[in-house]
C-alpha positions as CSV (number, residue, x, y, z in Angstrom):
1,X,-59.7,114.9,114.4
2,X,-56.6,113.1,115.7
3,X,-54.4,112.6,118.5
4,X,-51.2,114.6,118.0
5,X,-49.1,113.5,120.6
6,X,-47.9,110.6,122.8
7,X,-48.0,107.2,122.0
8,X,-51.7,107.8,120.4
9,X,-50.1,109.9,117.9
10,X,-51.6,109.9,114.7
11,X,-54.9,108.2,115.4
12,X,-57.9,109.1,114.4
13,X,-61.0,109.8,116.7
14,X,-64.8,109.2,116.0
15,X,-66.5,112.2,114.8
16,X,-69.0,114.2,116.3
17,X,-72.2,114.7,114.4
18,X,-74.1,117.3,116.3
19,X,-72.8,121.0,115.3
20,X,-74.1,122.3,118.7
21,X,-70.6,120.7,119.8
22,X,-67.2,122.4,118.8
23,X,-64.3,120.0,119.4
24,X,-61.3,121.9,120.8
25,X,-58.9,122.9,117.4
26,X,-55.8,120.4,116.9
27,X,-53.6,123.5,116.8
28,X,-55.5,124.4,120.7
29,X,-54.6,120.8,121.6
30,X,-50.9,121.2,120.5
31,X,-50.6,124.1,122.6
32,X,-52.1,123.3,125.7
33,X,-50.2,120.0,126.0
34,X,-46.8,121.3,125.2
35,X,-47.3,124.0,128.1
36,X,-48.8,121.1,130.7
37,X,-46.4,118.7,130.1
38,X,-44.8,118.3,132.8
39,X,-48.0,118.8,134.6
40,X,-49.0,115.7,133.0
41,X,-46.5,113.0,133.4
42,X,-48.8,110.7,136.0
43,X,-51.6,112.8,136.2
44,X,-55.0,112.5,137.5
45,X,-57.4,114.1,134.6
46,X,-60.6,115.2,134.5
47,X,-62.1,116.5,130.8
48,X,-65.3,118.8,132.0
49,X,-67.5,119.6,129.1
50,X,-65.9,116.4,127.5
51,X,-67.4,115.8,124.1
52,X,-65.5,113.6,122.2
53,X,-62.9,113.1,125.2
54,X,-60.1,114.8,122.9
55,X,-58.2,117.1,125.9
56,X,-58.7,114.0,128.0
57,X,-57.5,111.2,125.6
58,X,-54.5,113.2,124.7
59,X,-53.4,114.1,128.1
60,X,-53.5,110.0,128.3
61,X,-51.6,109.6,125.1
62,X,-48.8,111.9,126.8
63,X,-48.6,109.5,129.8
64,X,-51.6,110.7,132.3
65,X,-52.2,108.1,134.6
66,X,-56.0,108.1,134.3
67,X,-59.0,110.6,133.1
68,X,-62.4,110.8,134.1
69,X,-64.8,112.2,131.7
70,X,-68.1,114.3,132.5
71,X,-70.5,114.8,129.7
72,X,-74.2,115.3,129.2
73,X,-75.2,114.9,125.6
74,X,-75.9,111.5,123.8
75,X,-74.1,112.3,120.6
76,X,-71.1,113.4,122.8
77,X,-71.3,110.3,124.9
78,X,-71.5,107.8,121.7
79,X,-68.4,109.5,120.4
80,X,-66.5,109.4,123.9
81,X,-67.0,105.9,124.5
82,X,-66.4,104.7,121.0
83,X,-63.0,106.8,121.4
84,X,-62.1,105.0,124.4
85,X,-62.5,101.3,122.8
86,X,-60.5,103.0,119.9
87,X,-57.4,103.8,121.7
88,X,-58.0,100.7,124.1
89,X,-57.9,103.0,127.8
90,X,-60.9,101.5,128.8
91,X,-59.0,100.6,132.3
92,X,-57.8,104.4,132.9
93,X,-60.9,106.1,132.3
94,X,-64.2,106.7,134.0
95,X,-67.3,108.3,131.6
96,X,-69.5,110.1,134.0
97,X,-72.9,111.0,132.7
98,X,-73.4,114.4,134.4
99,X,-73.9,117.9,134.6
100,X,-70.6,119.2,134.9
101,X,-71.4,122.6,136.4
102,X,-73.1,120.8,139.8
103,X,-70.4,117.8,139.6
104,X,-67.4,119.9,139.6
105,X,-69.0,121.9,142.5
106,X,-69.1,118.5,144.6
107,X,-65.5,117.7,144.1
108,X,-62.9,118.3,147.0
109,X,-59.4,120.3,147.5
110,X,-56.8,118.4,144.8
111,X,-59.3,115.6,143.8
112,X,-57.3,116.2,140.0
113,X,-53.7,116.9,139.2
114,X,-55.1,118.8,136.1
115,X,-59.0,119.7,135.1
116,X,-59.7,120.6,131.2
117,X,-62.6,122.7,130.7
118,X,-64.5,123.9,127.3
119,X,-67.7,124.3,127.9
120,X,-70.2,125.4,124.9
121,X,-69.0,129.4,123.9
122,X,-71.1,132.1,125.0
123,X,-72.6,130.7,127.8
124,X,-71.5,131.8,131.7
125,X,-70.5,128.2,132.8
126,X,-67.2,128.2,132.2
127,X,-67.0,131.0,135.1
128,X,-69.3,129.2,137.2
129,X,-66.8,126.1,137.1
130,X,-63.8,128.8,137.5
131,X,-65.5,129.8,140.9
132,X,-66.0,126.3,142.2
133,X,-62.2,126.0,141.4
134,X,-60.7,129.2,143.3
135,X,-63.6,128.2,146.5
136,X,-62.3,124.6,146.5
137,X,-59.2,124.3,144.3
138,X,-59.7,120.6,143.2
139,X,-57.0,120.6,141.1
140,X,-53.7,122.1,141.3
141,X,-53.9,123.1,137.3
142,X,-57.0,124.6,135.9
143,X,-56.8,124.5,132.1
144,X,-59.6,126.6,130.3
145,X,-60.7,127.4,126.6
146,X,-63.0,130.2,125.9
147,X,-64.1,132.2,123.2
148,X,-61.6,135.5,122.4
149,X,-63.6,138.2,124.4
150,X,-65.0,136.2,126.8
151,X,-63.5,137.9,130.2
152,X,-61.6,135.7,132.8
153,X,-59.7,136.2,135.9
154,X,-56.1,136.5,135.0
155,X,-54.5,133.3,135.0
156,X,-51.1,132.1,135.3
157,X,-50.6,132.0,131.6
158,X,-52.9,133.3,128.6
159,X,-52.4,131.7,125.0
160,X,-54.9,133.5,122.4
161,X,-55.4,132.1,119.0
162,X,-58.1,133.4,116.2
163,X,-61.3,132.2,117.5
164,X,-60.5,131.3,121.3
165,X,-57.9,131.7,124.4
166,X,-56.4,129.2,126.7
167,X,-56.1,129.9,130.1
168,X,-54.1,128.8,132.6
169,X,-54.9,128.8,136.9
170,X,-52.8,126.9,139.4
171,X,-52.8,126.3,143.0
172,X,-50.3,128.4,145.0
């Protein structure tokens, strides 16, 4: 797994070796960035669900100004932070150790510019974080992966690939 764009491009990231955790796809990355681009430039991210911090290290490589990262497993901790000293970001980046469902409920009205979420497939929390966003909107772009059949509210823009679909929500 690699960074594909931005001035990170090209670089590798630690592995994850727990196969409970499914890294978002390179060819997912590429396609979510290019369409939050602009949305990007100076940014205030948050990667929900991080794992190995690849949505939120690559909205850094594109020029984000910082990312926070919430994540709850060991494995997917070790890889975060040794991915951090990697790409040297330490100073933009905050690695929460927390339940992201409960943590994203707490946040206010446009605490982020952008929130990435890709929580584990076939479980309901991606809509319970989708209904903390629409009750408190705490970012003004809502970027979601799920797996292909897994029912959303429309969002702003759809992208499906083979095995899962990115969704897009904004604020007004």
């Amino acid at each position: 797994m690699r960074i594909v764009g931005g001035k990170f491009a090209g670089r590798h990231l630690s592995p994850l070796n727990d196969s409970r955790v499914r890294p978002t796809a390179e060819l997912v990355r590429v396609a979510l960035m290019d369409l939050l681009a602009a949305d990007i430039k100076d940014a205030r991210v948050v990667d929900l669900f991080a794992g190995t911090g690849a949505l939120g290290l690559e909205a850094l490589s594109r020029g984000a100004k910082y990312a926070d990262f919430v994540e709850t497993r060991p494995s997917s901790l070790h890889a975060l932070k040794a991915n951090v000293a990697l790409l040297g970001v330490r100073t933009k980046v905050r690695i929460f150790k927390r339940d992201a469902l409960p943590w994203a409920a707490e946040l206010g009205k446009h605490s982020y510019d952008v929130a990435f979420v890709d929580p584990p497939y076939g479980s309901k929390m991606l809509d319970r974080v989708i209904d903390s966003w629409y009750k408190e909107r705490f970012s003004r772009v809502l970027a979601v992966e799920s797996e292909r059949g897994h029912e959303l509210p429309k969002g702003e823009r759809r992208i499906v690939f083979e095995e899962s679909v990115v969704t897009v929500y904004r604020t007004g």
